[in-house]
py3Dmol code that shows the C-alpha trace and the ligand (Angstrom):
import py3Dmol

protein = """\
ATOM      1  CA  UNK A   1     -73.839  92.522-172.555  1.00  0.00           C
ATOM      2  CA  UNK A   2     -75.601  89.418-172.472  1.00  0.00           C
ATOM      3  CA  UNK A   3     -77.485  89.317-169.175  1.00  0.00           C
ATOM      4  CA  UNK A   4     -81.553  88.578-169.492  1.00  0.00           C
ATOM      5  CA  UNK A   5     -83.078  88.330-165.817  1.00  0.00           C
ATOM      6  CA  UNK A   6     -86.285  86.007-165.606  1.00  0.00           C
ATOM      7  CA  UNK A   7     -89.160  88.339-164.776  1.00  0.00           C
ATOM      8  CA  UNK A   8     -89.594  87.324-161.286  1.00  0.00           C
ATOM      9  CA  UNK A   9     -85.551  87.380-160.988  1.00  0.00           C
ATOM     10  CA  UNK A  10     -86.615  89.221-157.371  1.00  0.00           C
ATOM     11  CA  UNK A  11     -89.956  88.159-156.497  1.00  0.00           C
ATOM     12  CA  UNK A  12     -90.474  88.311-152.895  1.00  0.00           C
ATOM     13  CA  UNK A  13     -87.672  90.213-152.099  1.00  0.00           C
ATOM     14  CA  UNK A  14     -87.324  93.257-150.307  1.00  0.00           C
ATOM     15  CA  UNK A  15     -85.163  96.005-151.243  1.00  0.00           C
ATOM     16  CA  UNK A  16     -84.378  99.322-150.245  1.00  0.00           C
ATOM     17  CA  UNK A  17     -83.542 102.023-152.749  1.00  0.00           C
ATOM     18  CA  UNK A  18     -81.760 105.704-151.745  1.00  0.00           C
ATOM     19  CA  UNK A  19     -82.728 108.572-154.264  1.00  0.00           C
ATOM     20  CA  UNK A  20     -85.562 106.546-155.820  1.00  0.00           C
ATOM     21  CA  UNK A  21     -87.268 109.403-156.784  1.00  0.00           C
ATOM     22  CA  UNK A  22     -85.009 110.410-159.886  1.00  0.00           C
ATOM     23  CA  UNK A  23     -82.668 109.533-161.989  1.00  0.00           C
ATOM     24  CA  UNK A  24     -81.288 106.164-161.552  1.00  0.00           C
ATOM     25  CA  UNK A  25     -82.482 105.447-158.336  1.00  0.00           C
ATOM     26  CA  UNK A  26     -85.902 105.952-160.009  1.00  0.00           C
ATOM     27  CA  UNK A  27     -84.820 103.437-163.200  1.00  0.00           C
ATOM     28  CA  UNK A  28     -83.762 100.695-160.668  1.00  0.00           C
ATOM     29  CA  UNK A  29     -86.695 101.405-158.395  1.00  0.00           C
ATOM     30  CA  UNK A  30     -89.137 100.602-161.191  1.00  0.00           C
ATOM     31  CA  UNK A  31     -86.740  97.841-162.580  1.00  0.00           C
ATOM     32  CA  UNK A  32     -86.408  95.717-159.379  1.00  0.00           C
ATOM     33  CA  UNK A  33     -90.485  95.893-158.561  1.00  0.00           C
ATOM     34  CA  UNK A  34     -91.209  94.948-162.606  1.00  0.00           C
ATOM     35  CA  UNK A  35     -88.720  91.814-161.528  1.00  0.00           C
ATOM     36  CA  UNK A  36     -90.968  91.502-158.564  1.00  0.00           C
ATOM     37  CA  UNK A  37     -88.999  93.507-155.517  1.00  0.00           C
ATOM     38  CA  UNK A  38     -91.456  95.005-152.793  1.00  0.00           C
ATOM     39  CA  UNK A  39     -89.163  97.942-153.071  1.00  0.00           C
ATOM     40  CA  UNK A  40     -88.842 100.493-150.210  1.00  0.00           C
ATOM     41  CA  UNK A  41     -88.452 104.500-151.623  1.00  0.00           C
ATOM     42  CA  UNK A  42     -86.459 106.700-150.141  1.00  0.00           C
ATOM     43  CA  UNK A  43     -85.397 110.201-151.191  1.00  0.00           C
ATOM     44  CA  UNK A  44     -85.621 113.557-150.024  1.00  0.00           C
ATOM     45  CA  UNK A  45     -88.773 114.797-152.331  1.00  0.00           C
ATOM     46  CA  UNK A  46     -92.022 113.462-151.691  1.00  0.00           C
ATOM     47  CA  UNK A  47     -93.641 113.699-154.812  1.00  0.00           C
ATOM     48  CA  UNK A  48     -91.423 112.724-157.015  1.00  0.00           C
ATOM     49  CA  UNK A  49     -91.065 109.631-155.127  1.00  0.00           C
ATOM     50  CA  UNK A  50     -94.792 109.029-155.006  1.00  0.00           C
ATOM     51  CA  UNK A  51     -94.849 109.016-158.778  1.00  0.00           C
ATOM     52  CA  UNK A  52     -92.646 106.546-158.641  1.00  0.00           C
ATOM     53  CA  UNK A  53     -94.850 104.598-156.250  1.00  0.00           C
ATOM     54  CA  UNK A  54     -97.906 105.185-158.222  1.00  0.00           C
ATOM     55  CA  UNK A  55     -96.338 103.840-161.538  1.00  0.00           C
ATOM     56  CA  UNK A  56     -95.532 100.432-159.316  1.00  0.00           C
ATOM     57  CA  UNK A  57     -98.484 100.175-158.472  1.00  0.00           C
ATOM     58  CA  UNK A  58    -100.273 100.531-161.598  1.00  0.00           C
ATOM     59  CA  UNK A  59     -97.637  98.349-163.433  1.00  0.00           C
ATOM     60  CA  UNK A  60     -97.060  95.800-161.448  1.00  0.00           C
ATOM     61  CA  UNK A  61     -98.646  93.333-158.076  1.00  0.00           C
ATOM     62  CA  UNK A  62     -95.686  94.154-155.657  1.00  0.00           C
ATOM     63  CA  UNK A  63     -96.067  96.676-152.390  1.00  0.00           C
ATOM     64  CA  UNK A  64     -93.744  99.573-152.489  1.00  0.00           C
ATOM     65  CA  UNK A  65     -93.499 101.916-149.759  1.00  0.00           C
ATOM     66  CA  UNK A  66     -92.467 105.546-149.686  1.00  0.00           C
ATOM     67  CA  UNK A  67     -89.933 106.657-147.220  1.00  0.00           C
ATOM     68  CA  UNK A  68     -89.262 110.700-147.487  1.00  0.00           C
ATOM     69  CA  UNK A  69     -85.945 111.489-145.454  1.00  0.00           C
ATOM     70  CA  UNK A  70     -83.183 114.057-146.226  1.00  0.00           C
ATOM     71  CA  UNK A  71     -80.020 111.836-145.897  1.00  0.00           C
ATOM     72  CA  UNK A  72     -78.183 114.740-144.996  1.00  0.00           C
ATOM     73  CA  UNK A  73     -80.121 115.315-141.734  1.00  0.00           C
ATOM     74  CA  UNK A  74     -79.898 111.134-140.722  1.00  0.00           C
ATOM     75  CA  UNK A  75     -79.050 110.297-137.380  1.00  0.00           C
ATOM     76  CA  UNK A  76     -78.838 107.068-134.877  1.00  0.00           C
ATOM     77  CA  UNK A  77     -82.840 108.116-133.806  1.00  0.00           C
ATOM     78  CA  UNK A  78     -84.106 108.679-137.990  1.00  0.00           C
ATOM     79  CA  UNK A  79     -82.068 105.090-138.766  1.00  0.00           C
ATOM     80  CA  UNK A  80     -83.325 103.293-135.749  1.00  0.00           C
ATOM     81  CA  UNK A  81     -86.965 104.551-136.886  1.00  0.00           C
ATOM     82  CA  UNK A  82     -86.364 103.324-139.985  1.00  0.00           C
ATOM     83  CA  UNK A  83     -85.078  99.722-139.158  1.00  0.00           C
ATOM     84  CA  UNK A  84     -88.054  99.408-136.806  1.00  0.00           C
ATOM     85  CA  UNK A  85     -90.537 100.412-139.788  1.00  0.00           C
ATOM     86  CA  UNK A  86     -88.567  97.537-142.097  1.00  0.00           C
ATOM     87  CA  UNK A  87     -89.224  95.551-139.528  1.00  0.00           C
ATOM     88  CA  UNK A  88     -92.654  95.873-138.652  1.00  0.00           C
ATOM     89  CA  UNK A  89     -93.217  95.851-142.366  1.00  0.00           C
ATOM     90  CA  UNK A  90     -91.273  93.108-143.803  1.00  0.00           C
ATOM     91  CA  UNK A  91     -89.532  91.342-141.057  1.00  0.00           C
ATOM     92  CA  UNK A  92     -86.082  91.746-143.409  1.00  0.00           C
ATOM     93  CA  UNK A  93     -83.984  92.953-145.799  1.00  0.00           C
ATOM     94  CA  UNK A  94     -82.736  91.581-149.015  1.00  0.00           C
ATOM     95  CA  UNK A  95     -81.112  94.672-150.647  1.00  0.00           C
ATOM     96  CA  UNK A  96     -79.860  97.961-150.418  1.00  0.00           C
ATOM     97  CA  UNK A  97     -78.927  99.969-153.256  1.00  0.00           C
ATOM     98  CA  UNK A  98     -77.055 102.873-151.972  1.00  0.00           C
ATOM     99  CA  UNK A  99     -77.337 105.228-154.989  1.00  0.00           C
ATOM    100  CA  UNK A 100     -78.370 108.913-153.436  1.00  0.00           C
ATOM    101  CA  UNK A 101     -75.751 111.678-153.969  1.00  0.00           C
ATOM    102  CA  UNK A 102     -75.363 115.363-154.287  1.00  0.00           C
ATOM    103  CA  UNK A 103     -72.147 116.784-156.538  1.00  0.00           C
ATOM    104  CA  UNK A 104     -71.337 119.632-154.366  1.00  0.00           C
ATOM    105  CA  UNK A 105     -68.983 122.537-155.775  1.00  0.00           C
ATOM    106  CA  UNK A 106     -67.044 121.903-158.665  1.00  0.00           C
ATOM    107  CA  UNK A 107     -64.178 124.385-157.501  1.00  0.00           C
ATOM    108  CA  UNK A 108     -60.340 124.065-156.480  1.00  0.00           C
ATOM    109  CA  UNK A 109     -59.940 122.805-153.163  1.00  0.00           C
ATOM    110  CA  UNK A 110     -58.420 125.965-152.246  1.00  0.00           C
ATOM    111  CA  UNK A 111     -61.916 127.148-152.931  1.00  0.00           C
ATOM    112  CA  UNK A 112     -64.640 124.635-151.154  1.00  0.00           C
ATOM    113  CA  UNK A 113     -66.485 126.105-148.455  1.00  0.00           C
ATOM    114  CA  UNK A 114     -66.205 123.716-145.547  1.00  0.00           C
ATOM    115  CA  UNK A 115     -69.746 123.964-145.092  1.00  0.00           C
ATOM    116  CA  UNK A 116     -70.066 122.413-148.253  1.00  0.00           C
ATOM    117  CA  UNK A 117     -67.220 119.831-147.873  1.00  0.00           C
ATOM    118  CA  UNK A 118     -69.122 118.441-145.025  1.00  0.00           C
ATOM    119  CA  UNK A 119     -72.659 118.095-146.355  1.00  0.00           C
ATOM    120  CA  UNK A 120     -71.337 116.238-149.631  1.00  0.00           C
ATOM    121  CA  UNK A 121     -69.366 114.130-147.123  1.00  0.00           C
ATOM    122  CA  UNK A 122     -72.696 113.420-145.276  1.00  0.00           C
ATOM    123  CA  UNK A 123     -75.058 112.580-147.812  1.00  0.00           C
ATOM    124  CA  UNK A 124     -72.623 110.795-150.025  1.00  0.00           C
ATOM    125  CA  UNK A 125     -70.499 109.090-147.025  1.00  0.00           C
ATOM    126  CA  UNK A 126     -71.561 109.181-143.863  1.00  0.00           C
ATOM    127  CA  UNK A 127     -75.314 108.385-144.581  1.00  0.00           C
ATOM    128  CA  UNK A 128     -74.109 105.229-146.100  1.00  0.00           C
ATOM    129  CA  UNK A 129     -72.581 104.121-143.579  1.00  0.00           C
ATOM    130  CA  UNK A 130     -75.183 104.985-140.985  1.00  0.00           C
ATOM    131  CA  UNK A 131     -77.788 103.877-142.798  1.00  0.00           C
ATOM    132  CA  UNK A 132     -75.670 100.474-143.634  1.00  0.00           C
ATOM    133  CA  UNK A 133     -75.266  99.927-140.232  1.00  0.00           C
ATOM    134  CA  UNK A 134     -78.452 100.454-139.596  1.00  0.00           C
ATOM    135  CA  UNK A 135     -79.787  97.882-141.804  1.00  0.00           C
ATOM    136  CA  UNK A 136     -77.297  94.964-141.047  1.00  0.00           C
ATOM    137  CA  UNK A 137     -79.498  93.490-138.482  1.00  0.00           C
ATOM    138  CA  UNK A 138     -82.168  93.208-141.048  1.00  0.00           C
ATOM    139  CA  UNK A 139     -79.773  91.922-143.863  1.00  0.00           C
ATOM    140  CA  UNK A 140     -78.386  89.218-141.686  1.00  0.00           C
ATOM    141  CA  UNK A 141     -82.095  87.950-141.339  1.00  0.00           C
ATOM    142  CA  UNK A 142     -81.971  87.619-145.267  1.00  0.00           C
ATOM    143  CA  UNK A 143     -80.360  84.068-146.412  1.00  0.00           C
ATOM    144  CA  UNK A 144     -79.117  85.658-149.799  1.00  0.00           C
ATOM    145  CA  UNK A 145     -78.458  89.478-149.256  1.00  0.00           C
ATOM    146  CA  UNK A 146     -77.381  91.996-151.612  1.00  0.00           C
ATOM    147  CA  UNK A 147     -75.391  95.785-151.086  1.00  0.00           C
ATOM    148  CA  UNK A 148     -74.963  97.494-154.194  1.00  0.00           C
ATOM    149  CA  UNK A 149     -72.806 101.180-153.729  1.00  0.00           C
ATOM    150  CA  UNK A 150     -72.584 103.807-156.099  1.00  0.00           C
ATOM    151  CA  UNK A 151     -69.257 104.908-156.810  1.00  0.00           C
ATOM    152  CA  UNK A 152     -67.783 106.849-159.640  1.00  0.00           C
ATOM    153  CA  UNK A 153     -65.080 107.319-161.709  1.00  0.00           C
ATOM    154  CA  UNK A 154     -63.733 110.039-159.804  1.00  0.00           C
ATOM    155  CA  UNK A 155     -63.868 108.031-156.829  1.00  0.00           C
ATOM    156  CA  UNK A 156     -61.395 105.481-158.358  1.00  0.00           C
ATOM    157  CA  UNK A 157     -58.958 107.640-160.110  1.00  0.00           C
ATOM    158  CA  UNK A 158     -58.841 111.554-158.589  1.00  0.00           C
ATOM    159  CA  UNK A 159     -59.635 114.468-160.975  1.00  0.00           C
ATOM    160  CA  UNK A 160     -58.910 118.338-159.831  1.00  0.00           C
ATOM    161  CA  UNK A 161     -62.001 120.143-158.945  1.00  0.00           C
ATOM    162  CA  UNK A 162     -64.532 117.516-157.990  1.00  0.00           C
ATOM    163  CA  UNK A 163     -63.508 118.578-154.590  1.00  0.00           C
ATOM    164  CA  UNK A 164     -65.730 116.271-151.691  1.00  0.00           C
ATOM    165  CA  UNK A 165     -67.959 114.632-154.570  1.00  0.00           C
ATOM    166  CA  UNK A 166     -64.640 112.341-155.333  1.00  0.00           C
ATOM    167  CA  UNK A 167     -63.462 112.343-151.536  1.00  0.00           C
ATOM    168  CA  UNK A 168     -66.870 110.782-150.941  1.00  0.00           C
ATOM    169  CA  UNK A 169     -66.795 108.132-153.710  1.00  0.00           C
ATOM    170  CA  UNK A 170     -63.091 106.879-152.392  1.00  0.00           C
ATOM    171  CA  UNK A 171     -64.846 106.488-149.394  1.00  0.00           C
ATOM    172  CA  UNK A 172     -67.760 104.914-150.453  1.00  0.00           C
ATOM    173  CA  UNK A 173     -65.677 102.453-152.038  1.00  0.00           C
ATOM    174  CA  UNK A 174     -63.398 101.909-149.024  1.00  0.00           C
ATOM    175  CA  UNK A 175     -66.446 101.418-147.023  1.00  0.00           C
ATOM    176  CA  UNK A 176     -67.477  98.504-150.058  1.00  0.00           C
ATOM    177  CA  UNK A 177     -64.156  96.722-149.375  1.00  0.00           C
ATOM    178  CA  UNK A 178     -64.372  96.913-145.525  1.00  0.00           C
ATOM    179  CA  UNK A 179     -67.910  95.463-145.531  1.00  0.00           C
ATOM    180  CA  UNK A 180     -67.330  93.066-147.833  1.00  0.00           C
ATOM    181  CA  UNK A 181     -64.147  91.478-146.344  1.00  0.00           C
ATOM    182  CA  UNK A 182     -65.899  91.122-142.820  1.00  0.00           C
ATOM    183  CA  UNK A 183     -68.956  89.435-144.521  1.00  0.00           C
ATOM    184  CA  UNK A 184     -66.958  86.994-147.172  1.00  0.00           C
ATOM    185  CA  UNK A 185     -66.863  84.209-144.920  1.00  0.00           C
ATOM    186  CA  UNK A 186     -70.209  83.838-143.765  1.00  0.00           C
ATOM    187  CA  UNK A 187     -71.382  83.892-147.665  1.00  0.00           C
ATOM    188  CA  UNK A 188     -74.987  85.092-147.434  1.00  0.00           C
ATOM    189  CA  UNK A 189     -74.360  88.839-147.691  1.00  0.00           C
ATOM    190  CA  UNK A 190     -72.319  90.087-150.759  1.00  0.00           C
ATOM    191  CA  UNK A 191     -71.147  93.962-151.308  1.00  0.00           C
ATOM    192  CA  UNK A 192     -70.274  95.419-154.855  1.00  0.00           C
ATOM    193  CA  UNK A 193     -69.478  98.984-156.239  1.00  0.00           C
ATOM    194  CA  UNK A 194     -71.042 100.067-159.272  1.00  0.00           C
ATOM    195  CA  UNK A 195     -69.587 103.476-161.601  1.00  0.00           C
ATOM    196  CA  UNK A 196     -72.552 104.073-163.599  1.00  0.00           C
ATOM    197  CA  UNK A 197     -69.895 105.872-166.090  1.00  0.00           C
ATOM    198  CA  UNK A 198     -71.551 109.217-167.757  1.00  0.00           C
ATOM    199  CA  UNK A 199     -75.750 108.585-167.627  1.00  0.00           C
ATOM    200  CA  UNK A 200     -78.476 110.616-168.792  1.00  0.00           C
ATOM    201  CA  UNK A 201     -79.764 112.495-165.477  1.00  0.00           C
ATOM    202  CA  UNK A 202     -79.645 115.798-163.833  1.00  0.00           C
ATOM    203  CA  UNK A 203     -76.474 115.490-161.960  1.00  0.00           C
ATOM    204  CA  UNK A 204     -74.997 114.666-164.985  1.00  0.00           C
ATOM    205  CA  UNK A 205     -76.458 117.555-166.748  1.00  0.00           C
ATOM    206  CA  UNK A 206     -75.587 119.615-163.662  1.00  0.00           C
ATOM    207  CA  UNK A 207     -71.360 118.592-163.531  1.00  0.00           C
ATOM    208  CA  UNK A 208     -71.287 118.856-167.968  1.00  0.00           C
ATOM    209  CA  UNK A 209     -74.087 121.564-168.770  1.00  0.00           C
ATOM    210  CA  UNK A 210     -72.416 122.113-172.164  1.00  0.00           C
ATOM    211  CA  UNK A 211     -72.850 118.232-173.401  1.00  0.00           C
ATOM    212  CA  UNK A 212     -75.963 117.004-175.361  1.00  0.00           C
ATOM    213  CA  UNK A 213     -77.503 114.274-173.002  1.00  0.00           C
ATOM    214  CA  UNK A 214     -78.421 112.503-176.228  1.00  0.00           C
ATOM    215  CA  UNK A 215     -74.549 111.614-176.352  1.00  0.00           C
ATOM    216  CA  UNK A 216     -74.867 109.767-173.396  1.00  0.00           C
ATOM    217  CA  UNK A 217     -77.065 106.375-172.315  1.00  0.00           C
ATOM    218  CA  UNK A 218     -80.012 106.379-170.267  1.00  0.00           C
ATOM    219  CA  UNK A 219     -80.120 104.743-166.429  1.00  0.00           C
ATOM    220  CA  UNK A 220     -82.494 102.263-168.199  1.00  0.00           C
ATOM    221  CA  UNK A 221     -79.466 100.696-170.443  1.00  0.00           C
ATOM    222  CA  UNK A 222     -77.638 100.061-166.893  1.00  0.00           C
ATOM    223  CA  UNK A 223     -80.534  98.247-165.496  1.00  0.00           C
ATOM    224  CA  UNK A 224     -78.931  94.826-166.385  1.00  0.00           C
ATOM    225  CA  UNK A 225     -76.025  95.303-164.040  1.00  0.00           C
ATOM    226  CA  UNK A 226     -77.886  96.664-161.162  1.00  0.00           C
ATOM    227  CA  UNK A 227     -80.662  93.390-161.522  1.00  0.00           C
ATOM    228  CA  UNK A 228     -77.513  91.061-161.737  1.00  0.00           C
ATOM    229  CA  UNK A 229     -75.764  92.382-158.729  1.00  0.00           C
ATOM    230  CA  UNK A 230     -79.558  92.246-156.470  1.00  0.00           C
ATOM    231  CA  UNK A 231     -80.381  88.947-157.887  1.00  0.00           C
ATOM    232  CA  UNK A 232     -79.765  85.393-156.921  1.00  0.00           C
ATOM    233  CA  UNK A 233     -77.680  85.425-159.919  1.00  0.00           C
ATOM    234  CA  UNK A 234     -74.518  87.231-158.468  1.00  0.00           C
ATOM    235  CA  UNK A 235     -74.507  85.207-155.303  1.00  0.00           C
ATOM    236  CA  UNK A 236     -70.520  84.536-154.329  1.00  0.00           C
ATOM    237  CA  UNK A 237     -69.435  87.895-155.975  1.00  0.00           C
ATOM    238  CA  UNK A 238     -68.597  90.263-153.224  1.00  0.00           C
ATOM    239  CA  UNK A 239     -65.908  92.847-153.226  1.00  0.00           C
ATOM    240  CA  UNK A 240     -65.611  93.484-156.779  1.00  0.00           C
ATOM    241  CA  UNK A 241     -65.797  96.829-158.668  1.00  0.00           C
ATOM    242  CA  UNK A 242     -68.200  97.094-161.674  1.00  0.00           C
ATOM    243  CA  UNK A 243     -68.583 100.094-164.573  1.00  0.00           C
ATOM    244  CA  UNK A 244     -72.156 100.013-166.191  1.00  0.00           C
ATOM    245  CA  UNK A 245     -70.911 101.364-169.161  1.00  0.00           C
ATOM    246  CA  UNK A 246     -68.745  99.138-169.985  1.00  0.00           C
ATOM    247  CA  UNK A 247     -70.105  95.662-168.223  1.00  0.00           C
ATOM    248  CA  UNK A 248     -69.833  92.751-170.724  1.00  0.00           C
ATOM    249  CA  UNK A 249     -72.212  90.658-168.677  1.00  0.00           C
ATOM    250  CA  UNK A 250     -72.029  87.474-166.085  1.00  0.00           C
ATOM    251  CA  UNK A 251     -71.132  85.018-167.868  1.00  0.00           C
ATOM    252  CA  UNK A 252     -67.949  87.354-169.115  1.00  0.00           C
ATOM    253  CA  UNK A 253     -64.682  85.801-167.543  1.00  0.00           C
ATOM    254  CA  UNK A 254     -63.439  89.621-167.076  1.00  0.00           C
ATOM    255  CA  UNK A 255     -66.941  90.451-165.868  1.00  0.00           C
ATOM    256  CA  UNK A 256     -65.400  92.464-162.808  1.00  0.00           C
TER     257      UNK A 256
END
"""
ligand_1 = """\
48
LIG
P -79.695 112.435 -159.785
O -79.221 113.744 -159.231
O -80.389 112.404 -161.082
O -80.569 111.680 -158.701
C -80.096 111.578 -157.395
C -81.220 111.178 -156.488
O -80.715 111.213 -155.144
C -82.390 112.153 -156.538
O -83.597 111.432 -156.507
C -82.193 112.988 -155.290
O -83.390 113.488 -154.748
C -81.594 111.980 -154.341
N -80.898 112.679 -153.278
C -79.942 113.610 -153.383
N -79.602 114.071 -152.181
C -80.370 113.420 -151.285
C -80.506 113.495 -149.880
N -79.812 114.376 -149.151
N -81.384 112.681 -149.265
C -82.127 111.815 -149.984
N -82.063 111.712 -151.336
C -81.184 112.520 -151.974
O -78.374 111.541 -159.824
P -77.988 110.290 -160.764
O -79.157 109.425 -160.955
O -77.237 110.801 -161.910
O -76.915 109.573 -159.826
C -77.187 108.395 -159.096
C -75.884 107.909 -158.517
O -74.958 107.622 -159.578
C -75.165 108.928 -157.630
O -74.582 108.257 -156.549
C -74.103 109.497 -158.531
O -73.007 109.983 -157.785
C -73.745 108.291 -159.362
N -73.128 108.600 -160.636
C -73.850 109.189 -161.626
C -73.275 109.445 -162.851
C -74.031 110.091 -163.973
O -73.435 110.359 -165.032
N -75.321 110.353 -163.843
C -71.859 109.113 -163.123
C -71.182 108.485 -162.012
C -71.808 108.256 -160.824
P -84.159 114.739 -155.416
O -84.752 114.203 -156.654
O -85.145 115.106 -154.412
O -83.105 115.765 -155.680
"""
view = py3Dmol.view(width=600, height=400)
view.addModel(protein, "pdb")
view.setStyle({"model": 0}, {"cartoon": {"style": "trace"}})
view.addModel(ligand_1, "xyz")
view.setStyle({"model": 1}, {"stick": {}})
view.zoomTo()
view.show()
């Protein structure tokens, strides 16, 4: 990989981060404001995403904000609140990393509570959707706007018993293509899928408990992909499917 971002690759820009308070959300949350994002928190546990906030502000001269919502429980009122904060705040949007997720039950289908089925759906799907269409108004405002969705590799190729976890990925990166497409021509908003591939967090320690995290790379080592997709420097690459893990850089002719 042979991507080095300048360290004001995103200075000025605003960007709003799902699940910032862990894992990689967290990594690219602190990654985008040390590149010089005014980065906007959200996640469902306040304190872990005001330690997040606190180490931006010690570390660097942007102005995060903390936004505590339970994606599972967004509706039209919760997203219009939220656009009308942006607004009020920042006037627009430059980026949206949709990372949040929950793994659900790793069972047969024959097996999944509905219940279950549904809330995966919601936080992984629906609430990405909802809260995309939410923030197109303040994209469009943006001249050079980024969407980054997290997919994975269950969400490209199905594997038996990751049940509404890979359902929602497939959609996730349906949604990518659909959005994309409709923006291509206009040029100033671009829409990518990342598969982090197997990271060092606690969903991945949750979906492989027997597997020594120390096997695996941290969300830090990704941190090049996710800068290079928010950046000026992917500007014209929409629609394209990425895998951290493997990513050979820009400047790589098979780069997607
Ligand atoms: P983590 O479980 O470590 O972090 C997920 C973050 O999302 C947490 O901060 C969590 O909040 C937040 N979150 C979960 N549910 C909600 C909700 N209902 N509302 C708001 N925030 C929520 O996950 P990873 O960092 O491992 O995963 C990040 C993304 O990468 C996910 O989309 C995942 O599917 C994908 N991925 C990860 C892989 C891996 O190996 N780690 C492999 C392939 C894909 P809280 O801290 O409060 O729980």
């Amino acid at each position: 990989m042979n991507y080095q971002p300048p360290d004001d690759l995103l200075a000025g820009r605003v960007v709003l981060i799902t699940g910032a308070g862990d894992g990689i959300g967290k990594a690219a949350a602190l990654s985008y404001a040390r590149h010089g994002a005014n980065v906007i928190l959200l996640g469902r546990t306040r304190s872990k995403l005001e330690a997040v906030f606190d180490e931006i502000e010690d570390t660097t001269d942007t102005r995060p904000v903390v936004v505590p919502a339970d994606l599972e429980h967004l509706d039209e009122a919760s997203g219009d609140a939220l656009l009308k904060a942006i607004e009020d705040e920042f006037g627009r949007l430059d980026g949206l990393l949709h990372n949040a997720s929950v793994l659900g039950a790793r069972v047969p289908v024959m097996h999944y509570g509905y219940d279950e089925w549904h809330r995966v759906m919601q936080v992984n799907a629906n609430a990405t959707v909802l809260l995309t269409i939410k923030m197109l108004p303040l994209l469009d405002v943006a001249e050079d706007a980024s969407i980054i969705l997290t997919s994975s590799g269950v969400g490209r190729t199905g594997r038996a018993y990751w049940g509404a976890y890979a359902v929602s990925k497939f959609a996730v990166e349906g949604f990518s293509q659909v959005l994309a497409d409709e923006h291509e021509e206009a040029g100033h908003l671009r829409v990518n899928s990342v598969n982090p591939g197997g990271t060092r967090t606690t969903m991945r320690a949750q979906a492989y408990p027997q597997e020594d995290p120390q096997t695996l790379p941290t969300a830090e080592e990704h941190m090049p992909l996710y800068l290079y997709l928010m950046g000026p420097d992917s500007r014209g690459i929409t629609g394209r499917q990425f895998d951290a893990r493997s990513w050979p850089g820009p400047s790589d002719p098979d780069t997607e």
